[in-house]
C-alpha positions as CSV (number, residue, x, y, z in Angstrom):
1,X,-6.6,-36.4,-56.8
2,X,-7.2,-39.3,-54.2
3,X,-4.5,-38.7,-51.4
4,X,-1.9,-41.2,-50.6
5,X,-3.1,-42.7,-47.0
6,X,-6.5,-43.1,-48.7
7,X,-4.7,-45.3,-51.7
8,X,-2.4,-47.3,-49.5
9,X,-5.2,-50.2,-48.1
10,X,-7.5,-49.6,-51.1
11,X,-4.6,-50.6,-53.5
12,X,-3.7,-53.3,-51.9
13,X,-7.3,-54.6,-52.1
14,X,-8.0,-53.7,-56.1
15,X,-4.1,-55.7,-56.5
16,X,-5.3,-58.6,-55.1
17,X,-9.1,-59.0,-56.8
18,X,-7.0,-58.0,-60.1
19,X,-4.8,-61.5,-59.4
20,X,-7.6,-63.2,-58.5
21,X,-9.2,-62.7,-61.8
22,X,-6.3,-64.1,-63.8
23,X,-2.7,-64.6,-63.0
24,X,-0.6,-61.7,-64.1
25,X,2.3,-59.6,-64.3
26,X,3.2,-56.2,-62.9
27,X,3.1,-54.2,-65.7
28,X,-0.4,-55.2,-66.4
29,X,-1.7,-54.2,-63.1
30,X,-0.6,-51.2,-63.4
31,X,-2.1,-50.8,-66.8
32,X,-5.4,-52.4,-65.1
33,X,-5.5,-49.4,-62.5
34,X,-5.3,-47.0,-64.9
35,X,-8.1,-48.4,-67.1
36,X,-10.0,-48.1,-63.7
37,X,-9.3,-44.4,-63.3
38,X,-6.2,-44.8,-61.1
39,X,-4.0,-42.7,-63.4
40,X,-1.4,-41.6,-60.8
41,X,-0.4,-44.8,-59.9
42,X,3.1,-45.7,-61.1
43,X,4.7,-48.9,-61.1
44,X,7.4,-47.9,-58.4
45,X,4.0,-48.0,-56.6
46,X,2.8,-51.1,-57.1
47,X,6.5,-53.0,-56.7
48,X,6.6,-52.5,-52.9
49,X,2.8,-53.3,-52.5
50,X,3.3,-56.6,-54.4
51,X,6.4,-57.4,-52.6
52,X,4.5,-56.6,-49.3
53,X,1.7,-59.3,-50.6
54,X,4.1,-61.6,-51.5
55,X,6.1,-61.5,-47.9
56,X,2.7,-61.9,-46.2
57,X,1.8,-64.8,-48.4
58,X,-1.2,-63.2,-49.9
59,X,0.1,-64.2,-53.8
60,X,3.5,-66.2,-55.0
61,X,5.3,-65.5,-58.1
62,X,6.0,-68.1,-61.0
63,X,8.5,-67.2,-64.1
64,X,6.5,-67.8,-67.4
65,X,7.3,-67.4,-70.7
66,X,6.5,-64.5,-72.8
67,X,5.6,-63.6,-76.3
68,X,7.5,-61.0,-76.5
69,X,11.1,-60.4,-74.9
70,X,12.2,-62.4,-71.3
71,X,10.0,-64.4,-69.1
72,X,7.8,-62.6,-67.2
73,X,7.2,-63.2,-63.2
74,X,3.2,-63.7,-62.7
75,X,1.6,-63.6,-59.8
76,X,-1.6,-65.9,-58.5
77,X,-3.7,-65.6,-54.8
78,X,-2.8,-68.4,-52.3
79,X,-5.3,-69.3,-50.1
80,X,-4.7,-66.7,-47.6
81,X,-4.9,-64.3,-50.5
82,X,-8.4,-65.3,-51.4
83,X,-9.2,-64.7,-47.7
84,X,-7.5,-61.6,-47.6
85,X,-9.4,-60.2,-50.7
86,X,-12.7,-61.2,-49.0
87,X,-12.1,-59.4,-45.6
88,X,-11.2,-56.7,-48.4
89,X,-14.2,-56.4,-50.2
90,X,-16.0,-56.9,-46.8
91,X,-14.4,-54.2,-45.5
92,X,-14.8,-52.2,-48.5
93,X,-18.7,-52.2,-48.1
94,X,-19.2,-51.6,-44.9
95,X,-16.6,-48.3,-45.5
96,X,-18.7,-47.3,-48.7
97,X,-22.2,-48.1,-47.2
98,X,-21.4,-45.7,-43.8
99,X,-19.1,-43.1,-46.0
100,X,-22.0,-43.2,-48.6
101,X,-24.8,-42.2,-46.0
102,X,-22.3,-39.6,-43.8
103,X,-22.4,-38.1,-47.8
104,X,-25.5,-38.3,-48.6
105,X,-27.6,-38.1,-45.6
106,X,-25.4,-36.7,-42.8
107,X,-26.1,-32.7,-43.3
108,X,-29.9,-34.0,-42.4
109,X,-28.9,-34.8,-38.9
110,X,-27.8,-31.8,-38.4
């Protein structure tokens, strides 16, 4: 199981690239994560991390109709989320490329 201070940036990151696919809704992101292998996420999870997004202006909120029950509040990127999710997925590679060859490579320099 992936520990919790690993999850905490890398969630925010996957949230934002799932919003920036398609406008959506809580629920669905959390059933996007688990599709993705993040099983142990829960929902009470992925409130605060939205709300956290939201607050820095990384995504905004509209109420839209649903075809099934109440309106539902979706989410989209603003501009600063689009540039947040690149410095993301930046980020992201450089982590994977030097965690990757520590992994793979680093018992060699020893």
């Amino acid at each position: 199981m992936i520990s919790s201070q690993m999850l905490k940036g890398v969630l925010e990151g996957c949230i934002l690239k799932f919003i920036a696919q398609k406008e959506t809704y809580a629920y669905e992101i959390s059933r996007r994560l688990e599709e993705f292998g993040f099983e142990a996420i829960s929902e009470g999870t992925i409130y605060p991390i939205i709300l956290r997004l939201q607050k820095n202006n990384l995504i905004e909120a509209v109420f839209q109709k649903s075809k099934s029950g109440p309106k539902r509040k979706y989410y989209y990127l603003t501009e600063d989320g689009a540039q947040a999710l690149e410095q993301f997925e930046e980020n992201w590679r450089e982590l994977e490329l030097a965690v990757n060859h520590i992994l793979n490579n680093g018992a060699e320099n020893e």
